[in-house]
Structures are given as C-alpha cells and as structure tokens.
C-alpha positions in Angstrom: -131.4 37.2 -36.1 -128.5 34.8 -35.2 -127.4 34.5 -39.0 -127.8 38.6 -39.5 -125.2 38.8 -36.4 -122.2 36.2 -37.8 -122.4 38.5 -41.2 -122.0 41.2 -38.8 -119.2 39.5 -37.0 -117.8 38.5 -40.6 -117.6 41.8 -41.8 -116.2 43.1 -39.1 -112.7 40.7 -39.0 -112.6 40.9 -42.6 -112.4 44.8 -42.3 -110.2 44.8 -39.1 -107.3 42.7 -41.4 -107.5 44.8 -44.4 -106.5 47.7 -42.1 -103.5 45.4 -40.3 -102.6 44.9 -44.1 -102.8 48.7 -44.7 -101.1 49.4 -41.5 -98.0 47.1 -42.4 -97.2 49.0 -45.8 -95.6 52.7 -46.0 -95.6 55.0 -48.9 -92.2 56.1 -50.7 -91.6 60.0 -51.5 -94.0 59.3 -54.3 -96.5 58.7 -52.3 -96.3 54.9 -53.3 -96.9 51.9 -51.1 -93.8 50.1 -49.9 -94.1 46.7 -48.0 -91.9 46.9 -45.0 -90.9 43.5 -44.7 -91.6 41.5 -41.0 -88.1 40.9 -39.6 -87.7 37.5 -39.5 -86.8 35.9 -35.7 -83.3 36.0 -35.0 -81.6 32.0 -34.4 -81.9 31.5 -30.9 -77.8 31.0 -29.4 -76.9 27.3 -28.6 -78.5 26.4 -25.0 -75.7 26.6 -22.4 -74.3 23.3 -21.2 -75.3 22.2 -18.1 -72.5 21.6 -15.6 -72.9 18.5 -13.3 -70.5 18.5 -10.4 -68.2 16.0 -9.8 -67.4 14.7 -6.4 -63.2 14.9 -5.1 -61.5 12.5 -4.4 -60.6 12.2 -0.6 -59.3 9.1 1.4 -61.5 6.6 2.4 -63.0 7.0 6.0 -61.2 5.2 8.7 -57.3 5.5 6.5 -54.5 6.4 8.7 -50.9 6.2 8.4 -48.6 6.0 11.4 -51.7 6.3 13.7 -52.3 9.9 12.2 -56.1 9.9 10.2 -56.1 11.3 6.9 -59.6 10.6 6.4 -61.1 12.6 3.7 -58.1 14.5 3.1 -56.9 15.1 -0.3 -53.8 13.4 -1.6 -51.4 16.4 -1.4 -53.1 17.6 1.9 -52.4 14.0 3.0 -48.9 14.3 2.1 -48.3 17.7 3.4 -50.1 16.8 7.0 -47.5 13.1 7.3 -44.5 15.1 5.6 -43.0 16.3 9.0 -43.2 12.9 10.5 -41.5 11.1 7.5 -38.8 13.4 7.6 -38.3 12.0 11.5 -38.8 9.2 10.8 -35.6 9.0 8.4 -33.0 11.5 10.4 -34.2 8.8 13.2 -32.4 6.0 11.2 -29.1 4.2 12.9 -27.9 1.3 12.8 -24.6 -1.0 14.7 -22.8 -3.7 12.7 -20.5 -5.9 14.1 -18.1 -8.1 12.8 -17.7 -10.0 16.4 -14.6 -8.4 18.0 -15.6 -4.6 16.6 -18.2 -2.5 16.4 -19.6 -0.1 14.0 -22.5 2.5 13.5 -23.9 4.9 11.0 -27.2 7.0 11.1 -28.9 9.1 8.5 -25.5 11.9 8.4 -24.0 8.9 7.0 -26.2 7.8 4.2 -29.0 9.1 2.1 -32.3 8.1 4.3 -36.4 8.2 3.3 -39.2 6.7 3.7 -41.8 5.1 1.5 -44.4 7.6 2.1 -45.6 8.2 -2.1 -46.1 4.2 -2.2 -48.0 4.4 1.2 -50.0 7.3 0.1 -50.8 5.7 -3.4 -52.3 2.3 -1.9 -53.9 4.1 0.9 -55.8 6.2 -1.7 -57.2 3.4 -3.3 -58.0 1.3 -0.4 -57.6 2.7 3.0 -56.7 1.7 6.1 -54.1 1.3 9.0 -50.4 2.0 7.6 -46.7 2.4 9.0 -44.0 4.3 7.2 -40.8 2.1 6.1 -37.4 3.2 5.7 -35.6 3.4 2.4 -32.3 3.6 1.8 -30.9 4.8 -1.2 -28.3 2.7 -3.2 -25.6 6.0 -3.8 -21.9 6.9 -3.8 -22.7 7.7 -0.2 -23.6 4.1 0.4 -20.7 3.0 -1.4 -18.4 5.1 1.0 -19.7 3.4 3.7 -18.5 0.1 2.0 -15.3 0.9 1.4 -15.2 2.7 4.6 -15.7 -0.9 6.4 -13.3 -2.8 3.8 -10.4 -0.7 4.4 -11.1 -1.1 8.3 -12.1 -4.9 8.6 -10.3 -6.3 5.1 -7.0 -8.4 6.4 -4.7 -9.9 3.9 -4.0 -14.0 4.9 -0.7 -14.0 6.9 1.2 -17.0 4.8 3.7 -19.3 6.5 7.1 -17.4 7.1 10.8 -18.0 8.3 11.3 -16.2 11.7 15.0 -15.4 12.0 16.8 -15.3 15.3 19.6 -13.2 15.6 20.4 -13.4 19.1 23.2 -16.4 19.3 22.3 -16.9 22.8 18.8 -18.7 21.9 20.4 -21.8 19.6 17.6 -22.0 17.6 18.5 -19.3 14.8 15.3 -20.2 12.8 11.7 -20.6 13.4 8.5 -21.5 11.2 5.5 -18.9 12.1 2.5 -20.8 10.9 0.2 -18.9 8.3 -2.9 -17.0 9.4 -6.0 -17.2 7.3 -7.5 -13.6 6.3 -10.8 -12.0 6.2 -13.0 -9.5 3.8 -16.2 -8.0 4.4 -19.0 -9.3 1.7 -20.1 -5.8 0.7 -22.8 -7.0 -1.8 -24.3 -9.3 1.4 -23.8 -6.0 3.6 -25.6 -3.6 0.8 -28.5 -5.3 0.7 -28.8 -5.3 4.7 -28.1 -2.1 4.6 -30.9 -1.1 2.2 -33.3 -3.5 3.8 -33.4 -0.6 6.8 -32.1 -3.3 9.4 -31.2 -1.3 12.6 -28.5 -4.5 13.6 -26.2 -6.0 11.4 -23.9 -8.8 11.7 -21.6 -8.3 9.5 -20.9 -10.6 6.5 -17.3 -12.3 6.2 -15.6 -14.2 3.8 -12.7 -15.8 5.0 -9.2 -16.2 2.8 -7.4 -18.7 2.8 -3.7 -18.3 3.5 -1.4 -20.3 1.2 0.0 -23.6 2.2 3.6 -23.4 1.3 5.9 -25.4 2.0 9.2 -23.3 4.1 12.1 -25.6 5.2 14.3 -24.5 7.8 18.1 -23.3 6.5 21.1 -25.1 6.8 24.4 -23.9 8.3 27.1 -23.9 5.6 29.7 -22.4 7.2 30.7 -20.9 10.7 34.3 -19.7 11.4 35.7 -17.2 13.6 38.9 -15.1 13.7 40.5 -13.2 17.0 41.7 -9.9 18.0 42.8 -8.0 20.8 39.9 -7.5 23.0 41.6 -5.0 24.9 41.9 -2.2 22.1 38.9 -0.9 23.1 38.0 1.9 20.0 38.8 -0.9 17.6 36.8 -3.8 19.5 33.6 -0.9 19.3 34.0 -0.9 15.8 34.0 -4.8 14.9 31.2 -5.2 17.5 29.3 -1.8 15.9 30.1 -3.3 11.9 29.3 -6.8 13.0 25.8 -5.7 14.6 25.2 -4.1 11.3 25.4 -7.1 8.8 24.1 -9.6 11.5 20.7 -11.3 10.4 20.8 -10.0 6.6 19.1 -12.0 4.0 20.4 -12.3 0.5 17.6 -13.5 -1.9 18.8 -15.0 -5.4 21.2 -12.9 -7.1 20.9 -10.3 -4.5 24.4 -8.6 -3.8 25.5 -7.1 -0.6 28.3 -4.6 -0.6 29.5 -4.4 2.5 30.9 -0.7 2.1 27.1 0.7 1.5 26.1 -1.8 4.6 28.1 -0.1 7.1 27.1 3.0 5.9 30.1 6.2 6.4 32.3 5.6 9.0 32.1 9.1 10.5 31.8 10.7 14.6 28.4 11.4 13.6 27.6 8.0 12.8 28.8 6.5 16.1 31.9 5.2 14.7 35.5 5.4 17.0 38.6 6.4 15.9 40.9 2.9 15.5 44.7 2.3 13.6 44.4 1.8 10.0 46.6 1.3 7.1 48.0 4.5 4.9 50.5 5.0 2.5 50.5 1.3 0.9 50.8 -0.2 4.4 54.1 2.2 5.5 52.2 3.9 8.0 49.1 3.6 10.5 46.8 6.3 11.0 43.7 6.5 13.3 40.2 6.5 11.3 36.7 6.3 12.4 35.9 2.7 12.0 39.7 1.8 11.9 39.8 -2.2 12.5 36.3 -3.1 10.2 39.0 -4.9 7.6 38.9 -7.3 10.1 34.9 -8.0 9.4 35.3 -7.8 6.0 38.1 -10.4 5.9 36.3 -12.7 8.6 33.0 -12.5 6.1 34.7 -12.8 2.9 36.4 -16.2 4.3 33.0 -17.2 5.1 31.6 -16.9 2.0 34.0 -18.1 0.1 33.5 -21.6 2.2 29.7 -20.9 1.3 30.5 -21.1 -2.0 29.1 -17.9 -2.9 29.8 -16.1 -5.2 31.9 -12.9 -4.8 32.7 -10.5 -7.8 35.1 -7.7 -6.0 37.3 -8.2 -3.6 40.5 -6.4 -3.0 43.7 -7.1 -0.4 45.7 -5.1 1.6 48.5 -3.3 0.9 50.1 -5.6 2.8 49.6 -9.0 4.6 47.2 -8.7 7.8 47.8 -10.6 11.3 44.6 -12.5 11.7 44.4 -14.5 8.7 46.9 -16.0 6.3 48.7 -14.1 3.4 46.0 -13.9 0.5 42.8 -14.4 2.3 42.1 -10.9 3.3 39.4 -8.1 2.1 40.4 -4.6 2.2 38.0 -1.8 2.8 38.0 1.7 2.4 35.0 4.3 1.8 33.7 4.5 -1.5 37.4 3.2 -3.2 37.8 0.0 -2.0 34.8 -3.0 -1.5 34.1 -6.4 -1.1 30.9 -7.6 -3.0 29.0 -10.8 -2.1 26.4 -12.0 -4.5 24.3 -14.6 -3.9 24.3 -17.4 -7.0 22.4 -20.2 -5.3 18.1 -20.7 -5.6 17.3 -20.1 -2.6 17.5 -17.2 0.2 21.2 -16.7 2.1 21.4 -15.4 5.7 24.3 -13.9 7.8 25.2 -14.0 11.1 28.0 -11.9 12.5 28.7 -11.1 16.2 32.0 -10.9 18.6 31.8 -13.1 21.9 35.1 -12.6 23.9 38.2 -11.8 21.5 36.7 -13.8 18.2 34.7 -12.2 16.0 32.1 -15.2 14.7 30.2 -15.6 11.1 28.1 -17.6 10.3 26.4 -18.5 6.7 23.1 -20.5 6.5 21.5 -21.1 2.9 20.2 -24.4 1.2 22.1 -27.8 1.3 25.2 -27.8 -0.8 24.9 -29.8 -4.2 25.4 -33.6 -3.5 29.2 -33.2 -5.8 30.7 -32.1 -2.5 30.3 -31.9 1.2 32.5 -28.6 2.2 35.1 -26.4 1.2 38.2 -25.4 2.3 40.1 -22.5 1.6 43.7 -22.5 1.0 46.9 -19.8 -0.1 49.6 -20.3 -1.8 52.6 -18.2 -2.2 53.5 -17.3 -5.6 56.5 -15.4 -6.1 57.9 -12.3 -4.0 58.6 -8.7 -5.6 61.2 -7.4 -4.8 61.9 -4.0 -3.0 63.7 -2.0 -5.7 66.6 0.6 -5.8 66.8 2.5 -2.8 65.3 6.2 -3.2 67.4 9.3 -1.6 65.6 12.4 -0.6 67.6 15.5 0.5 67.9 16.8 4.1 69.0 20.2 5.0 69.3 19.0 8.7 71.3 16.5 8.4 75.4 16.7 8.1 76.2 17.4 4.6 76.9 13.5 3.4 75.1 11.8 6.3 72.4 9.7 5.1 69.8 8.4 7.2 66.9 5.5 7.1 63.8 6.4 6.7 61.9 3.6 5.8 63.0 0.3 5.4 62.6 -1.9 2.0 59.7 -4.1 2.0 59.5 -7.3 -0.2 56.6 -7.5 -1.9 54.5 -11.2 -2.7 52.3 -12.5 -4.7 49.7 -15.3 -3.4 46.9 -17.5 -4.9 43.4 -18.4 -2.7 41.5 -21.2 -4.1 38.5 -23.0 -3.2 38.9 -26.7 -2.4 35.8 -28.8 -2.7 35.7 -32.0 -0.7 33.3 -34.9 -0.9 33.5 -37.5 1.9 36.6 -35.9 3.1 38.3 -36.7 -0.7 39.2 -33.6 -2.2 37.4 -33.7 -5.7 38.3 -30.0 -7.4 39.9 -26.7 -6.7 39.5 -23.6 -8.4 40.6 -20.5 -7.9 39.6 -17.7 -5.6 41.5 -14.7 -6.2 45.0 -13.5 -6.7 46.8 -11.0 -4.4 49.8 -9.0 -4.6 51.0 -6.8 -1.7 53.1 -4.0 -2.6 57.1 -3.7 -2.4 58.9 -0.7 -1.3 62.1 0.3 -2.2 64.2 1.7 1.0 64.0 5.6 1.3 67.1 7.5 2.5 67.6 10.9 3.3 70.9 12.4 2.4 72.2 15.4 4.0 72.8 18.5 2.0 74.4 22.0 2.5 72.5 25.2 1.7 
C-alpha cells in the first residue's frame, strides 16, 4: 500500500512540472509555442559605505588662558572667546625710558602692539593648561620713528676744546681755553630689542663720544697801538666808537680777507650812523656825512696791520695828508669806491680788537708768534718829491668889478710819500720793504675875474 502511494506521489510532481513548463511558454500568431525567457536578476547596486563618526577636536579639560577656560572649546571658538581680551591686553601697552636726566614714554598709539595669542592657542591645543598672553611688538617703520624720534632728542655732538675770546678790555685776559665736552648717542639697536622684548621700563642705552683732544694754544699779541682825536666832537667820537664796536673781536682764519667797507656796513641815519666832517672835492672842502670821522679807524687798523705783518692788497690815501698820523700812513674810505682790504697770509687764525677809551682810539692784533728772522716791525714814511700846484685857473664873475679878481681857493702843493715795513731782530734792523706809495693831490689856485654883461 505504501509503494502504490509514492507512485501516486511520483506521478503527481512529475505532472504538476510538465504544467509549470507548459505554463512558462506562449504561442506566436501562428499558434506556435514561444519560450518567454526568465529575466535574469538584476546586479544588486554597490552596498553603501558605512560612515563612522569621528570625534572634534576640542581643548583639553582644565586649559585656560589668562584665567579664562577654554575647555572643550574649538580652536576658532577659543580664539573668538580670548580675542577681546588680547586686543586689551595690547592698547594696554606703555612704557617710560629714561636716559637719567629725561624721561620718555610711548604706549600702543605709538607703535604697532599684539599679543602672542595664535602661538598660545597652538601649544594649548596640543597640551593644555594654565597660560598668560605676552606682548609683541612689531619690528616696523613705526618702531623705527620712535628711534629716530629719541636720537634727534638725546644724540649730542662732543663739544671739542675751543678759544673763548674776550672782547671786553676791562677783563685783561682777552683769551680763554673752554675745555672739550664728551658727547652722547642713543644705542638704537640695544633700545630695539628692549623695546620688542615688551619691557614696560627702560633705561636707556648710551654710547658715549669722545670729544677730540686737540691741542689750542692761546694767541699772541703782535701789535697794539693807538691814535687820538678830539673827544669833544661828539657826532664824530659816536662814529669811531660805533665803527670800532663793529670790527672789535673779528677773527681772520687763513687767507680770509676783511674789507672793512662791507664790515661797517652803509653809513646811513637808518643805520645809527651821525652826521661828522668829511673830505670832498680832493680834500678842498669838508662836508658832513653819516659816519664822517671812520677814516680815522681805517687808518688806526691799517697801521696795525701793517705792524702785524699782514698782508693788505688795497689800500688807498687821502686826498690829502690827515692830522692823526704821519704823511703816507693813512687809509681812505668811502662807500663802495674807496676800501682798505686786510687779508690774512699767516697759518694760523688772526683776531682784532678795536675800542676808544678817553680820546685814543686802541687796536690791537693777536695771531701766532712772528717767524724767528725778526722780532717786530716798524713802520716808517718817507717823503718823495712834492707836485706842484700848477697855473692858476680864472673863472668869470658877473658880481665882481669888471677886472677885479678874487681868491677863491688857494694852490695846494701836492707830495708824494713812500711807507715801508721795517723788520727788526734784537732791536737790529735786518730788511725793509715797501708798504705802499701815496700821492696827495695838487691844486692849482682858482681866481675869479670880474666881467661885464
């Protein structure tokens, strides 16, 4: 019975899969079978990745900075939460240098001022903890302001050893020696780096410079002289005194000249001068001029240096022979016509000294030692020849008597004179050359004649 019911059972599966065979096929138009084919699976897509989070990055528990706690914070949330005190931390920055007798400050207006806070935040990242903000100062053009800013107020050039001159006569000593005074410059590398190190207190860095030890010897009088006048003419006593006051104390270096019409200047009211006498018309007639009477300097200082042996390339006399020194040895003036020019040919610095005390008018001429050929000079004129006046001139003269003559001026002899320098060595004279030459103007007598109409 079992066997008859497995055929059963056999039959029946092989008869239920012919018909699932039967059932997959279709027929064409014709009525023939056609095998629809089983669609094969379609490729399953490629699995999605699976995404495994990873864990930010925060600041270590327990890391502050400036007492503030950034734990867990982000780096830029760090940053943004300690920005605000940073940025007080630098516009808090001053500082006072002092160089021992001054004082100076600047704060962050000054120079460019931050802090350190990327570097802080960058270690505190890593390894947490306790940390405080530190200044930093950047190395700029503002910085370097600031340098020179100090230089130019601190720098002081060495004061070297100098010749003080004296020109008041009443203290004897017309000469002093000012000893030298070292200087001092501010070491603005030394100072740079204080500055960028963020110190709040500075004592300034100094170098001191050393002023030059140079020998200065004191001058030597080589000449002093005087010449007089009337005291009592009071205009032309201003003007010796004023002309005088204005050469006294003047230093000549080496080859220097001094004209002594620029020195005075223009003899004008304006300038202060008085009216005085002075020569016109080639010594016929006086006039009154502002700064009448300063031939007198002239002739007093070019005696003087010709005794100084200096050297003197214009000179010019008067018109006529002067009262106060001797025929020959006089020095004319008159604005921008007539000069005298001093020049100084010796190696070493020349100084004049020119004042009146009572009725003398002094000068006085200090300079190196004179050569060792001589010891002083002396300065002498000679008359040359004289000129003689000429033939009398005749003008006419409507109010005179028709025939009548009358003097106007007289006839003047002229003369010729020769200056020289004599040059003595232990009182022996041992050369003379000559100074100048002078000729003073002749004048032929002028009558006038009377004449009718």
């Amino acid at each position: 019975m079992k066997a008859k019911n497995l055929k059963v059972i056999i039959i029946t599966v092989w008869i239920l899969s012919m018909l699932v065979s039967i059932t997959a096929c279709g027929k064409d138009p014709e009525g023939k079978n056609i095998i629809t084919p089983t669609p094969e699976p379609a490729p399953s897509e490629s699995p999605s990745p699976v995404v495994t989070a990873v864990p930010v990055k925060t600041f270590p528990e327990g890391t502050s900075v400036n007492g503030i706690d950034i734990s867990g914070l982000e780096l830029d949330d760090a940053a943004a939460k300690l920005s605000s005190t940073a940025k007080e931390l630098a516009a808090s920055y001053s500082c006072r240098m002092t160089n021992g007798t001054e004082s100076f400050a600047i704060n962050a207006n000054d120079i460019t001022v931050g802090t350190d806070l990327d570097a802080i935040l960058e270690q505190a990242f890593r390894k947490g903890g306790s940390y405080e903000l530190n200044l930093r100062i950047a190395d700029d053009e503002r910085l370097q302001a600031i340098l020179d800013s100090l230089s130019e107020q601190i720098n002081t050039a060495p004061k070297q050893q100098r010749l003080k001159v004296n020109t008041d006569k009443a203290d004897s000593a017309r000469f002093r020696i000012i000893n030298g005074k070292n200087g001092i410059e501010l070491d603005t590398e030394e100072t740079r780096h204080l500055i960028l190190s963020g110190a709040e207190r500075i004592d300034l860095p100094l170098i001191e410079i050393k002023a030059c030890d140079t020998e200065i010897s004191i001058p030597v009088l080589r000449v002093s002289l005087a010449t007089e006048f009337n005291a009592q003419n009071i205009n032309r006593a201003f003007n010796l005194a004023k002309a005088a006051s204005l050469l006294n104390g003047l230093m000549l270096a080496p080859g220097e000249e001094l004209s002594f019409d620029r020195a005075l200047g223009e003899r004008n009211e304006e300038n202060g001068w008085k009216l005085a006498e002075a020569y016109t018309n080639g010594g016929l007639e006086s006039v009154e001029q502002y700064g009448g009477g300063i031939c007198q300097v002239s002739t007093t200082l070019y005696n003087a240096a010709l005794r100084a042996d200096l050297s003197i390339p214009y000179r010019s006399n008067h018109s006529k022979p002067v009262s106060y020194v001797p025929a020959g040895l006089d020095a004319a003036i008159s604005g921008g016509l007539i000069d005298l020019v001093i020049r100084n040919n010796t190696e070493s610095n020349i100084y004049i000294f020119m004042w009146i005390s009572g009725n003398g008018l002094h000068c006085e001429i200090y300079g190196d030692e004179f050569p060792k050929s001589f010891d002083y000079i002396e300065v002498i004129s000679e008359f040359v020849e004289s000129i003689p006046p000429g033939e009398a001139e005749f003008v006419d003269d409507y109010s005179l008597p028709y025939g009548e003559t009358k003097l106007i001026s007289p006839p003047v002899t002229g003369s010729v004179y020769r200056s020289y320098r004599v040059y003595y060595l232990n009182n022996t004279e041992v050369r003379r050359v000559l100074a100048y030459e002078s000729r003073y103007r002749n004048h032929a007598a002028v009558y006038a004649v009377g004449k009718m109409r």
